[in-house]
C-alpha positions as a Markdown table, in Angstrom:
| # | Residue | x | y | z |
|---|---|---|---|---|
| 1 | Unk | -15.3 | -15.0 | 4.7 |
| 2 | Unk | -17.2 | -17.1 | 7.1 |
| 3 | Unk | -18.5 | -19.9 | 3.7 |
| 4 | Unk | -15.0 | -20.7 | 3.2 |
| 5 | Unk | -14.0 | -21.6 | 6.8 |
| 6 | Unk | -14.2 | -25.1 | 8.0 |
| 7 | Unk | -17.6 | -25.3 | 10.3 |
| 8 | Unk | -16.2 | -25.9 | 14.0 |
| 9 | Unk | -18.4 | -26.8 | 17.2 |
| 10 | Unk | -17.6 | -24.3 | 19.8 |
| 11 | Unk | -18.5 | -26.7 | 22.7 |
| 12 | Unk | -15.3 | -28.9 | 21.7 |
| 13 | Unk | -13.3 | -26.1 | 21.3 |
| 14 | Unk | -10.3 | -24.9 | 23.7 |
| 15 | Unk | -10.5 | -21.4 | 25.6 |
| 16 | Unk | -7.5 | -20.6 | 23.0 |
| 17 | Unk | -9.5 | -21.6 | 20.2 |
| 18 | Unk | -12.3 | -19.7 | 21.5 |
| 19 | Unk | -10.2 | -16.8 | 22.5 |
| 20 | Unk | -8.6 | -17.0 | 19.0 |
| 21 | Unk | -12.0 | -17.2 | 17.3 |
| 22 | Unk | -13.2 | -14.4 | 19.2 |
| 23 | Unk | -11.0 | -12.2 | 18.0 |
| 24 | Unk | -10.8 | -12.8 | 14.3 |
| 25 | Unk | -14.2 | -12.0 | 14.3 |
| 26 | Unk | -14.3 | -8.8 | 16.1 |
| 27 | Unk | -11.6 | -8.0 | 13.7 |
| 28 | Unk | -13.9 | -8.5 | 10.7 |
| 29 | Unk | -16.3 | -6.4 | 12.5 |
| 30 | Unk | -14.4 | -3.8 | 13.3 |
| 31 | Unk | -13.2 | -4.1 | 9.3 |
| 32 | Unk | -17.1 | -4.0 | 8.1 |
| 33 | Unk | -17.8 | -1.1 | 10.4 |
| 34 | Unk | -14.8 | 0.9 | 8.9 |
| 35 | Unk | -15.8 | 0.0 | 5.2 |
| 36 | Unk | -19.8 | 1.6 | 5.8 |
| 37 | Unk | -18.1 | 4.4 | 7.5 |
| 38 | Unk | -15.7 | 4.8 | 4.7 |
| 39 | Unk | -18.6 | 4.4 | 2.1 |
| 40 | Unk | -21.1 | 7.3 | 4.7 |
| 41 | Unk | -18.4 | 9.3 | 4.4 |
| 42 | Unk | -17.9 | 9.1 | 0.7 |
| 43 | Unk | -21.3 | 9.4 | -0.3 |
| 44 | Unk | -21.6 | 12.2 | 2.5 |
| 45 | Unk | -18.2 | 14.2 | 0.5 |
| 46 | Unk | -20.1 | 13.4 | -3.7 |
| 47 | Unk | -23.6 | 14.6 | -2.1 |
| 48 | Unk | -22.0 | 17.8 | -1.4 |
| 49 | Unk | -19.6 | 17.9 | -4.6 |
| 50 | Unk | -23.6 | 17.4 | -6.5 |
| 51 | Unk | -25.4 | 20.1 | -4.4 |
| 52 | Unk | -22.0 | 22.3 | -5.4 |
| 53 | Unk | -22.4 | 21.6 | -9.0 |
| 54 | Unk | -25.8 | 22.3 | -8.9 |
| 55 | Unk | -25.1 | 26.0 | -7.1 |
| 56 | Unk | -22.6 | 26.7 | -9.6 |
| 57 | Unk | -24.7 | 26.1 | -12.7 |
| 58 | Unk | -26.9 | 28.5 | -11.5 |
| 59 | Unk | -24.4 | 31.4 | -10.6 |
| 60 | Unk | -23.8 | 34.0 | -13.5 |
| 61 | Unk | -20.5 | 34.2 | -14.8 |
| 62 | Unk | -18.0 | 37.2 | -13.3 |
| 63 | Unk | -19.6 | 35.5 | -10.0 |
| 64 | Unk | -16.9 | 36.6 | -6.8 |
| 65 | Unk | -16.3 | 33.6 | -5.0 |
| 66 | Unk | -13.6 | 31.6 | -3.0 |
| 67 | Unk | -11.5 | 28.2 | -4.3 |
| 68 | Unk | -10.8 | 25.6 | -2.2 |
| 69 | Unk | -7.3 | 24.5 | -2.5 |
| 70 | Unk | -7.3 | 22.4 | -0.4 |
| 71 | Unk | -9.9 | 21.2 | 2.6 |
| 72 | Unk | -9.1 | 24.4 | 4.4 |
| 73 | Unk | -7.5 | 26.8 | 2.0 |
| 74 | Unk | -9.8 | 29.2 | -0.1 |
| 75 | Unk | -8.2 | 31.7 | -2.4 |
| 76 | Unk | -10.5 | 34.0 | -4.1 |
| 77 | Unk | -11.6 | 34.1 | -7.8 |
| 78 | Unk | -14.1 | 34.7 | -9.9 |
| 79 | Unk | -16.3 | 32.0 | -12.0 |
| 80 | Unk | -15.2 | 32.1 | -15.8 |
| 81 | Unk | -17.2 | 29.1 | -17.6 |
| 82 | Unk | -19.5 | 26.9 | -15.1 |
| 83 | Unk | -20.1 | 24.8 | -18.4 |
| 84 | Unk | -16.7 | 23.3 | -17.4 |
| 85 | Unk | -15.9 | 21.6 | -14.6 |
| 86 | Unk | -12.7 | 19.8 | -13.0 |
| 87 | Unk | -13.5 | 16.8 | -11.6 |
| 88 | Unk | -11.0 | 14.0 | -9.2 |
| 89 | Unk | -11.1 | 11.1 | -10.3 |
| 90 | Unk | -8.9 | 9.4 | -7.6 |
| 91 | Unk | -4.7 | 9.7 | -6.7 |
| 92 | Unk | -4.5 | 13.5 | -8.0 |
| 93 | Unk | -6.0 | 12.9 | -11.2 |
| 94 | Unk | -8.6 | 15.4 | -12.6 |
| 95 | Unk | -10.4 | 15.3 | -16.1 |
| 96 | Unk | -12.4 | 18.3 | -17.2 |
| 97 | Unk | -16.1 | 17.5 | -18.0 |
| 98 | Unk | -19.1 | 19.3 | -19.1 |
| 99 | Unk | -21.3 | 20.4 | -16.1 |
| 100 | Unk | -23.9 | 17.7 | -17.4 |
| 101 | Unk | -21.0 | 14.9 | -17.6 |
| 102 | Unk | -20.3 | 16.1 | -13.7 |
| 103 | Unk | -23.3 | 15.6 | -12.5 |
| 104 | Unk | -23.9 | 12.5 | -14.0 |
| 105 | Unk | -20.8 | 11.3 | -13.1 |
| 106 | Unk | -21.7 | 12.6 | -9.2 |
| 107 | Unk | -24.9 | 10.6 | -9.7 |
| 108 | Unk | -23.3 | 7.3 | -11.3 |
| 109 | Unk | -20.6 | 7.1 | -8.0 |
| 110 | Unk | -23.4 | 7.9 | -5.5 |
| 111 | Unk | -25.0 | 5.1 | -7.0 |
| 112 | Unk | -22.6 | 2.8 | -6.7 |
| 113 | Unk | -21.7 | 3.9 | -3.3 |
| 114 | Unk | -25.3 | 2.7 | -2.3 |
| 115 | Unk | -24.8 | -0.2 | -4.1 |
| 116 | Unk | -21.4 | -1.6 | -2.3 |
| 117 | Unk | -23.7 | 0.0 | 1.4 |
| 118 | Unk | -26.5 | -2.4 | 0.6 |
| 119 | Unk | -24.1 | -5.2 | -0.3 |
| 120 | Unk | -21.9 | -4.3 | 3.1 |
| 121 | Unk | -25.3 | -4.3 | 4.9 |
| 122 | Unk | -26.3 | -7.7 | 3.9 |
């Protein structure tokens, strides 16, 4: 962002031009503040969908339990195969994977998720 713009003295710069500055770079602040809260949040939703997976593997099948629908509609069930497991991959779209090929995909997007934080970061 900041490489590719033309390197301006603020001492000869109008109070426009200063004004004008000012604002384009709280906008990209604001912008890189919104994309680590965006990534918290995202890591914060695929730590919980790994600590879910890792509770399910363990429960024994028959298991009572309640489905979310939704963020805040549960209907109950009962667990049938925890060997196989729906996972969203982004705009509606689930693929059914393995419970091993769930977690690793968990651990593979948390992953990156740090990745793009510590890139924000820098």
């Amino acid at each position: 962002m900041a490489a590719s713009t033309p390197r301006m003295e603020i001492e000869k710069m109008s109070v426009e031009q200063v004004r004008a500055l000012k604002e384009q770079v709280d906008m990209e602040v604001n912008l890189l503040q919104d994309s680590l809260n965006n990534l918290r949040s995202a890591n914060a939703r695929l730590e919980l969908a790994s600590t879910a997976l890792n509770d399910l593997a363990v429960r024994p099948r028959g298991k009572k339990m309640l489905v979310p629908l939704t963020a805040s509609l549960y209907v109950p069930g009962k667990l049938d195969d925890a060997e196989k497991v729906l996972v969203d991959v982004g705009t509606g779209y689930f693929i059914e994977k393995t419970m091993a090929e769930g977690k690793d995909y968990c651990e593979r997007k948390i992953a990156l998720l740090k990745s793009n934080y510590d890139q924000l970061l820098e």
